[in-house]
N, C-alpha and C positions, 0 to 999 in steps of 0.2 A: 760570409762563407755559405757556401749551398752546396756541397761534394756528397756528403751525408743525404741519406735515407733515414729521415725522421718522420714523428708522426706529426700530421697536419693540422697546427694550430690555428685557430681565430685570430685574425690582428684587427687592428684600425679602431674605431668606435664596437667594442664588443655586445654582444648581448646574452653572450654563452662564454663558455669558458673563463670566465672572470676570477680575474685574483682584486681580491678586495683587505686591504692592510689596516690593521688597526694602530694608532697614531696616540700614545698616552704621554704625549709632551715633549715629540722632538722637536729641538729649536729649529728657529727660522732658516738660518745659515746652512744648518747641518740637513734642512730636508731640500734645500734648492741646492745642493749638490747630490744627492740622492736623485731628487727627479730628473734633473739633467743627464744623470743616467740613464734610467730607470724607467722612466714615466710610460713607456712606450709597454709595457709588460705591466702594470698598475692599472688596473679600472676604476676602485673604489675606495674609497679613502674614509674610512671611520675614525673620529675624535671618539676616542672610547672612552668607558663610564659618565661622569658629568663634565670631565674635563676641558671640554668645549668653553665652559662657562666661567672658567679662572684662566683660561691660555693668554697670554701678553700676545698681543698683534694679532689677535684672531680675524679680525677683518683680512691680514696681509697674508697672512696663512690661508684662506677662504681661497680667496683672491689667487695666490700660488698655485695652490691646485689646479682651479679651473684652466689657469694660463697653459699646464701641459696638460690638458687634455684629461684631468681625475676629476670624477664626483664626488665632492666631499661631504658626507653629514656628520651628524653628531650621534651618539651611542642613544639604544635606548634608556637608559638608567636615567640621562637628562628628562628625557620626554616624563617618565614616570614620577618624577619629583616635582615636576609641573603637574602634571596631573593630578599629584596628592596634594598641590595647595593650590586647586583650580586656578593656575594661570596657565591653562593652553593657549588662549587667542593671543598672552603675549607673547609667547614661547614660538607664536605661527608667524608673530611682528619682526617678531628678534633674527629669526629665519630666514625672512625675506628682504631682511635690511641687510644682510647678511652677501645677499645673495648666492643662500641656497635652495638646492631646487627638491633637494630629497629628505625625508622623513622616517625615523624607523616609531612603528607605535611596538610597544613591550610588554609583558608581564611578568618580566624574571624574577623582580622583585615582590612586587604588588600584588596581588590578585584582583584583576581586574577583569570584570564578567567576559566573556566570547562575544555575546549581545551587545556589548557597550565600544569592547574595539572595534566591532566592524560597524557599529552607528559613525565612531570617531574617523574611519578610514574612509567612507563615504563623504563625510564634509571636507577631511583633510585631499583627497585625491583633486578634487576643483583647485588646487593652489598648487600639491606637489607629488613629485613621484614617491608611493609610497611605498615602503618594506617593510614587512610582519617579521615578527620574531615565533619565534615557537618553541614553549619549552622553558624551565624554570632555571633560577641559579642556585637553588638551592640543591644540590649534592643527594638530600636525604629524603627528596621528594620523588617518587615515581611518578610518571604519567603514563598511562595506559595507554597501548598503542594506538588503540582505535584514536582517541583523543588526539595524537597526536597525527594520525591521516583527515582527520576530521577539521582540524583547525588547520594545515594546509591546503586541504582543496575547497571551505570556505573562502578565505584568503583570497587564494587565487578568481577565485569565482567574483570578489569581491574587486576586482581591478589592482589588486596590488601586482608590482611589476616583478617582485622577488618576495620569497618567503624564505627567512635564515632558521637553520636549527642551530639551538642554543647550545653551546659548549662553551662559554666562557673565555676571557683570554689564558686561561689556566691550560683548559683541555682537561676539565674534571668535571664537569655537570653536562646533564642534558642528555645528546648524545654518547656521553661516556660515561664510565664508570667513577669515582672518584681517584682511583691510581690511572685515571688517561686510557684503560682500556677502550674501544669501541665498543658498541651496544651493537656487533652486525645483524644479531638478528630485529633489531629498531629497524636499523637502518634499511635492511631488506623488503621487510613490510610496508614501510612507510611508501619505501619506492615504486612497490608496482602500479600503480593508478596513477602516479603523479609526473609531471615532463621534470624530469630531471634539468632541464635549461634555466628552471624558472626557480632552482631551491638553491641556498646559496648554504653549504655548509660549512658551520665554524668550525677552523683544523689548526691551531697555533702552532702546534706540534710538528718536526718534519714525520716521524713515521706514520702520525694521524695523518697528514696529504695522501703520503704515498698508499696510504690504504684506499683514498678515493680516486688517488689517480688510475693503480692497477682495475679496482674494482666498474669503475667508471668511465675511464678514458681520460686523455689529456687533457680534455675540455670542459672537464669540472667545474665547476664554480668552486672558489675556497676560499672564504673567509677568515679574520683574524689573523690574518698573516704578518710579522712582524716585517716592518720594509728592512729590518736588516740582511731579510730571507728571501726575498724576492726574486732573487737572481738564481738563487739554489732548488727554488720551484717550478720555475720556468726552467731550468734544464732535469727534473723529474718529468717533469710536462714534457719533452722532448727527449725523453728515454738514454739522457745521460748522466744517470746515477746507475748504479748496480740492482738496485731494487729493481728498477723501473727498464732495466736494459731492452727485454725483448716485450716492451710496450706495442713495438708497431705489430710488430705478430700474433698479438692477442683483442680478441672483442671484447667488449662490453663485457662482462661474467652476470652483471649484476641485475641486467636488465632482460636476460634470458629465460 
């Protein structure tokens, strides 16, 4: 159908606008009729928390994704418990046996120096495409904003291909509040210096999207998205919910 005036999304191999889905143990069966839908509106495929590392068929799983066209990694929480019992070079074996090609390094849980993950992200980028995370899971921890402009456009300066803000699959930390509120004034700040293309923000929530879709544009990147949701974001992205009605007629707000 093409009768409609919508606003003009990204397709094919994306590098903007990306929905990226977090993935905490749906079965085999149940996600290859999902993709079979789907897959064409899906760019990135997160095994979230360590769950990567107990999934039945994780190779066929892997393997699934790639076949329609999603890049799938594994959360950083994985990365971080390799990292407290230094087994990263197998963690980078395990990966590549795997055949996957993307990496997220984390500190949600850990405190893990600035200095050390962008050492880790310079050896790891020779082998895979990397993504930062930004931003803590703990609820009761503030980070100051500079901090958090500051370890973004490191990051990026550092050859990562995305930097995610951390909100959890909850939608209570990070960039939120602990009741799911947004942080907009974070978010404002964070944004004026940085290409919005390159930050991939956690929104599990629908009214968290729609805050970045209005604020942002349709071509957001938005993370944690549950693939039961998928379908219902991509028509917020094309200004067919109520919220997002007169998307085509509105700029950017945020980037003004």
């Amino acid at each position: 159908m093409d009768f409609l005036t919508l606003p003009k999304r990204t397709s094919g191999i994306r590098t903007y606008g990306l929905t990226s889905v977090i993935d905490l143990g749906t079965p085999i069966r149940e996600l290859e009729n999902i993709l079979s839908d789907y897959s064409h509106i899906i760019d990135i495929a997160k095994m979230g928390i360590g769950s990567a590392y107990v999934t039945p068929n994780i190779k066929q799983k892997v393997a699934m994704y790639k076949e329609y066209g999603v890049k799938p990694y594994f959360g950083g929480t994985l990365f971080e418990k390799c990292y407290d019992q230094d087994k990263i070079p197998e963690y980078q074996a395990y990966l590549q046996d795997l055949g996957i090609e993307w990496i997220e390094v984390s500190n949600g849980t850990l405190d893990i120096p600035l200095d050390e993950r962008l050492t880790m992200i310079s050896q790891l980028k020779k082998d895979f495409h990397v993504i930062a995370e930004v931003g803590s899971k703990d609820a009761n921890k503030e980070m100051p904003i500079s901090e958090w402009k500051e370890e973004i456009k490191v990051f990026l300066e550092a050859g990562c291909d995305y930097v995610i803000t951390e909100g959890r699959d909850s939608g209570t930390a990070g960039i939120y509040e602990k009741g799911g509120n947004i942080k907009a004034d974070l978010i404002h700040e964070v944004m004026k210096d940085v290409d919005q293309n390159k930050v991939i923000f956690e929104a599990p929530i629908p009214k968290q999207q729609m805050y970045f879709i209005k604020e942002m544009g349709p071509n957001v990147n938005v993370g944690n998205v549950k693939l039961s949701d998928v379908l219902v974001l991509e028509a917020q992205r094309c200004g067919l919910r109520s919220e997002t009605f007169y998307l085509g007629e509105r700029k950017c707000e945020l980037l003004l």
